[in-house]
N, CA, C and O of each residue as an XYZ file, in Angstrom:
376
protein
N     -12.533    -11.154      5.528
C     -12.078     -9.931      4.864
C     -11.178     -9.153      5.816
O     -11.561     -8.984      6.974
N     -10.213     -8.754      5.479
C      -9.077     -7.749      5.897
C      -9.894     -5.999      5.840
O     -10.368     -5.273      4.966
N      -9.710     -5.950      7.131
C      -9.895     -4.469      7.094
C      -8.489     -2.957      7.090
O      -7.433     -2.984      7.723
N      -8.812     -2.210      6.492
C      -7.310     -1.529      7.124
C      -7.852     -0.314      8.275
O      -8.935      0.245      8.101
N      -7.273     -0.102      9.048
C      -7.147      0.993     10.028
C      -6.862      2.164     10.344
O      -7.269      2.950     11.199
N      -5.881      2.194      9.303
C      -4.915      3.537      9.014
C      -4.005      3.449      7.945
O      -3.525      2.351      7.665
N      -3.731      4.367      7.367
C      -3.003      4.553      6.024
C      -2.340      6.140      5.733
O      -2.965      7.196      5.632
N      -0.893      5.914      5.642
C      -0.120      6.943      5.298
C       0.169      7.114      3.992
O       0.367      5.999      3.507
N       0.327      8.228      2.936
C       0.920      8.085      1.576
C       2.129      8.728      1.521
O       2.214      9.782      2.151
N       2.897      8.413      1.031
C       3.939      9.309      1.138
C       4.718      9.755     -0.089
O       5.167      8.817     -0.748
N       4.984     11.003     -0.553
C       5.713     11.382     -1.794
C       6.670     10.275     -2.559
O       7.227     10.534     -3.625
N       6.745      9.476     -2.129
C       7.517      8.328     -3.083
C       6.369      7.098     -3.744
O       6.568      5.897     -3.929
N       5.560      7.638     -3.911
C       4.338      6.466     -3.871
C       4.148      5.383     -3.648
O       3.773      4.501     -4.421
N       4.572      5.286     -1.721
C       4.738      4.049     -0.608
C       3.348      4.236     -0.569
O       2.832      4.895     -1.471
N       2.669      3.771      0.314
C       1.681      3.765      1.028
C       1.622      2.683      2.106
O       1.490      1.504      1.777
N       1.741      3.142      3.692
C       1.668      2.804      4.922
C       0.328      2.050      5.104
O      -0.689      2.637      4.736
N       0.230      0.900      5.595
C      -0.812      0.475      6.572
C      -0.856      0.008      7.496
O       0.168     -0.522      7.925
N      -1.884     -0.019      8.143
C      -2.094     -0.926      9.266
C      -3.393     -1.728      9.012
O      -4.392     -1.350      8.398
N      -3.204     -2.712      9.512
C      -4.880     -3.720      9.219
C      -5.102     -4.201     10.814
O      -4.359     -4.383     11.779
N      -6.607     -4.309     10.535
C      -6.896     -4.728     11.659
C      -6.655     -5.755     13.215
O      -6.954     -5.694     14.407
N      -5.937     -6.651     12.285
C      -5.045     -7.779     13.268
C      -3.885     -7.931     13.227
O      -3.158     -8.922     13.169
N      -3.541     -5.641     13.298
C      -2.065     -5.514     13.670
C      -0.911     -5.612     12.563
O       0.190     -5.130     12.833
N      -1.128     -6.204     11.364
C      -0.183     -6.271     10.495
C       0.118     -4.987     10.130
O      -0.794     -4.253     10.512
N       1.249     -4.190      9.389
C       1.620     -3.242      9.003
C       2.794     -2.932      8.463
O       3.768     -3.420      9.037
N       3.012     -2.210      7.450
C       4.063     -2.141      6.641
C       4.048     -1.027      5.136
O       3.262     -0.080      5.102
N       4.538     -1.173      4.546
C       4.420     -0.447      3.401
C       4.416     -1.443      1.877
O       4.869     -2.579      1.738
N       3.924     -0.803      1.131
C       3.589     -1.430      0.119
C       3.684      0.084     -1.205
O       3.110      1.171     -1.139
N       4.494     -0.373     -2.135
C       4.815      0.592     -3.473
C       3.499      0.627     -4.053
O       2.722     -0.323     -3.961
N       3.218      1.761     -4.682
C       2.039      1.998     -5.700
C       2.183      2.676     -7.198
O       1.299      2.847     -8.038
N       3.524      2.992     -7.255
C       4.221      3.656     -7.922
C       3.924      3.095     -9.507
O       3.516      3.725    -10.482
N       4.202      2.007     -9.403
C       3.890      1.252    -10.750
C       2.151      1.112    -11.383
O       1.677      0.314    -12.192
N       1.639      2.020    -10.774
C      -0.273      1.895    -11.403
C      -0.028      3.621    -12.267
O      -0.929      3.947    -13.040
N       0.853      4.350    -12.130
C       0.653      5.859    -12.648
C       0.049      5.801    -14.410
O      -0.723      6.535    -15.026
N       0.664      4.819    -14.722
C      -0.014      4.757    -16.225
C      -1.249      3.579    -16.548
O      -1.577      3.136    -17.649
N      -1.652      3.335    -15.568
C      -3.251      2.913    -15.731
C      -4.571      3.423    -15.066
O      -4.948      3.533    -13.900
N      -5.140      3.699    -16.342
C      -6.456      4.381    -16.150
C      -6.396      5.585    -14.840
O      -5.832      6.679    -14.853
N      -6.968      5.119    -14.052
C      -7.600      6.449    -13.238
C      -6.614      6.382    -12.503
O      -6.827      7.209    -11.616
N      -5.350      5.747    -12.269
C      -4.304      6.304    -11.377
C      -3.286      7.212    -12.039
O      -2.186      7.343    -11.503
N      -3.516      7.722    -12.944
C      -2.875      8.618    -13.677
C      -3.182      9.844    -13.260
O      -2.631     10.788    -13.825
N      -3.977     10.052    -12.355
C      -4.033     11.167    -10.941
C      -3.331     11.251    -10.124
O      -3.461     12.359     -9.604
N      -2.491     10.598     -9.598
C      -1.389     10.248     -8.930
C      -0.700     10.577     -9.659
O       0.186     10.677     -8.811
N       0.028     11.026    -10.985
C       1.304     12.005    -11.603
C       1.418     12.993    -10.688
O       2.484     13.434    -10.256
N      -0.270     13.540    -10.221
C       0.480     15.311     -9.250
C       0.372     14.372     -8.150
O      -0.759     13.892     -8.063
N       1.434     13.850     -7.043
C       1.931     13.596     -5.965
C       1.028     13.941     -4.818
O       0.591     13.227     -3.915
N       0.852     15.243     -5.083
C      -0.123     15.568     -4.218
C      -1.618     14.962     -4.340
O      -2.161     15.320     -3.295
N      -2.258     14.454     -4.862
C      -3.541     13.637     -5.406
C      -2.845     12.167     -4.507
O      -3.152     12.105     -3.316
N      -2.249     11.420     -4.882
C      -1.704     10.420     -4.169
C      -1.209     10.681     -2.500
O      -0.808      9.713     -1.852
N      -1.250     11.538     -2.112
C      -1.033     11.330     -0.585
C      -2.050     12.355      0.014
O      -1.655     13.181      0.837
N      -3.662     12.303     -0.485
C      -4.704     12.390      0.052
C      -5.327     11.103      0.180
O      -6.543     10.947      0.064
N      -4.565     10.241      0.403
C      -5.213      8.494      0.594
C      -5.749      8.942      1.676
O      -5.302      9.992      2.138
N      -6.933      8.197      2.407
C      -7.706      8.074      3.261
C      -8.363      6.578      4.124
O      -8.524      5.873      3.128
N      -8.575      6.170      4.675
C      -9.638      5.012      4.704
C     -10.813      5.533      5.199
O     -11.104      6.540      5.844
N     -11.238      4.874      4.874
C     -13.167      4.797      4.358
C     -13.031      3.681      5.136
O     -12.542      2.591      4.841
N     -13.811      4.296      6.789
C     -14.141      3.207      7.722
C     -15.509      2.404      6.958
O     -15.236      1.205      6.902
N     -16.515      2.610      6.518
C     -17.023      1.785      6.030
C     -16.493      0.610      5.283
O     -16.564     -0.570      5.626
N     -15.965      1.096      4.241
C     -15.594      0.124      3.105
C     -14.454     -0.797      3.810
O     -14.237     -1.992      3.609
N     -13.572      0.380      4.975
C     -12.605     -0.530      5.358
C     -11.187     -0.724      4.832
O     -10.309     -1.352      5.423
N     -11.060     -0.102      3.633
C     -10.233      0.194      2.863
C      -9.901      1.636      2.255
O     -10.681      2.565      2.041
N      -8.586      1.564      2.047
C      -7.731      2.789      1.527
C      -8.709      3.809      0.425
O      -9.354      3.188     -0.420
N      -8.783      4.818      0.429
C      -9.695      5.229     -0.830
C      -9.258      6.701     -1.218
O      -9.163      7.398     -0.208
N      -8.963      7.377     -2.400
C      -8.879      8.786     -2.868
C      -9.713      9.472     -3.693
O     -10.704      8.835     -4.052
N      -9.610     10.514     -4.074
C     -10.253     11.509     -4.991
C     -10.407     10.613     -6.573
O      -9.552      9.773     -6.858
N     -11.247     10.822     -7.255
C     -11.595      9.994     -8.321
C     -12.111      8.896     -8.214
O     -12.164      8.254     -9.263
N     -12.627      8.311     -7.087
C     -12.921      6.846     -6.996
C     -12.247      5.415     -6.911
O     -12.602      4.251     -7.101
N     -10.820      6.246     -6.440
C     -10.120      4.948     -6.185
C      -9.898      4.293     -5.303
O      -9.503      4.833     -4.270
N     -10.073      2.804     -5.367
C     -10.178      2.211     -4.067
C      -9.556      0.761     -4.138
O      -9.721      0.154     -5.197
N      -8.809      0.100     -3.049
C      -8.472     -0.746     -3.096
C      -9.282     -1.912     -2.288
O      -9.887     -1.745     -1.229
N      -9.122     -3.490     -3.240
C     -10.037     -4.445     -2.023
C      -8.963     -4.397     -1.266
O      -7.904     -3.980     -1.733
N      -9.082     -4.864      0.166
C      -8.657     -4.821      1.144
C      -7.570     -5.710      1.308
O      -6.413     -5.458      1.645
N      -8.330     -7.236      0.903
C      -7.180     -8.064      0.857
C      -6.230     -8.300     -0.025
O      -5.199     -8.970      0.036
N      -7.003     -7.282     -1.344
C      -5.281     -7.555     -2.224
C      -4.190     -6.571     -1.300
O      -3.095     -6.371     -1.825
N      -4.393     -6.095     -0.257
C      -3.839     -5.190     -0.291
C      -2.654     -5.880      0.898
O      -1.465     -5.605      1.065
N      -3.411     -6.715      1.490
C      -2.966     -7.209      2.569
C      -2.034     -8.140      2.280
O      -0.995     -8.342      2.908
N      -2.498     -8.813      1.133
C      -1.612     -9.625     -0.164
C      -0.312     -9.371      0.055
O       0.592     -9.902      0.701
N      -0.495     -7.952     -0.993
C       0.445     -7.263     -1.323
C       1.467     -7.024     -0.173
O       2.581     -7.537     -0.274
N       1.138     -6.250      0.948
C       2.019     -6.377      2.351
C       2.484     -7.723      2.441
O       3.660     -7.943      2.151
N       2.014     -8.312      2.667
C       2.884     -9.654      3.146
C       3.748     -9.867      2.345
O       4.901     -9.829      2.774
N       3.552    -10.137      1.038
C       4.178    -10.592     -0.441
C       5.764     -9.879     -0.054
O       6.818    -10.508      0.041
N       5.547     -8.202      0.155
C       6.858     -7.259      0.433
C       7.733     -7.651      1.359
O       8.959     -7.736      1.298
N       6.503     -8.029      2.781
C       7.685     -8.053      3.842
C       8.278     -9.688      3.685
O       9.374     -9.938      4.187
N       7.503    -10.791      2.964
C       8.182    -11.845      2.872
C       9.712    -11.692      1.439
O      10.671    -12.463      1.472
N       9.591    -10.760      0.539
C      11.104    -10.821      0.203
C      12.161     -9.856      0.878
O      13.286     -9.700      0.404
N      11.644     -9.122      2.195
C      12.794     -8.557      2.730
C      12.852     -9.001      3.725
O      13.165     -8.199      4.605
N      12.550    -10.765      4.263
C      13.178    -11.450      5.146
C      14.252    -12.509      4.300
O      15.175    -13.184      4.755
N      13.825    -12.395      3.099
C      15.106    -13.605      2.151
C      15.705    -12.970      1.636
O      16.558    -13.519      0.938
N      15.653    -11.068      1.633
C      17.223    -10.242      1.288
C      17.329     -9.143      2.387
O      17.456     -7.963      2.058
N      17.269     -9.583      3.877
C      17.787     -8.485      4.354
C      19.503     -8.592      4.131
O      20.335     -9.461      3.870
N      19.436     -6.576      4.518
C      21.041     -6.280      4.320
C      21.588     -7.048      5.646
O      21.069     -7.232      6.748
N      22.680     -7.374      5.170
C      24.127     -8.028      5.964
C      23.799     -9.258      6.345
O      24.541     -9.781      7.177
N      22.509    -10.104      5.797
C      22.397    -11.145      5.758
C      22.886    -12.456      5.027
O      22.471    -12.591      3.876
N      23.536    -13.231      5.425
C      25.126    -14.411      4.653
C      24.322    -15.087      4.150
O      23.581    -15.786      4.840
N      24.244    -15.057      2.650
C      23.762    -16.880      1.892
C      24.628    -17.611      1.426
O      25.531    -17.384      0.619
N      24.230    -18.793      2.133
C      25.486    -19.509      1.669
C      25.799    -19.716      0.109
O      25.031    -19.061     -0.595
N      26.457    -20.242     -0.382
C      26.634    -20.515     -1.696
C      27.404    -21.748     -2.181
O      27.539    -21.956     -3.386
């Protein structure tokens, strides 16, 4: 299991991590506002009282929301692996 360490939210509904064996990056959340209980996250401010919950180990806010850890870690990698096959000023051949 993936733990996270630290977690930033930020008014664009990024959310920063770090996990335990150093990985870190950002990951969008933006796209959950119209399901169920993340529809607390409309006031901005509700979304960047993210926290981690050293127990659980994972990201957690007001209402009971919480992420497993490793989708989350998933999710990071998933991001930073398509902005190594589109960084800017990078030549594909054709």
């Amino acid at each position: 299991m993936h733990r996270v360490t630290d977690c930033r939210a930020s008014r664009d509904y990024r959310l920063w991590l770090r996990f335990e064996d150093g990985l870190e990056g950002s990951v969008f959340l933006g796209n959950l506002l119209d399901l169920g209980a993340f529809s607390l996250w409309r006031d901005v401010d509700q979304f960047c009282r993210a926290a981690v919950d050293l127990e659980a180990a994972t990201v957690v806010w007001d209402g009971g929301i919480q992420f497993d850890p490793d989708i989350l870690y998933q999710d990071l990698l998933s991001s930073m692996v398509g902005k190594e096959f589109n960084s800017p000023g990078e030549v594909h051949g054709g």
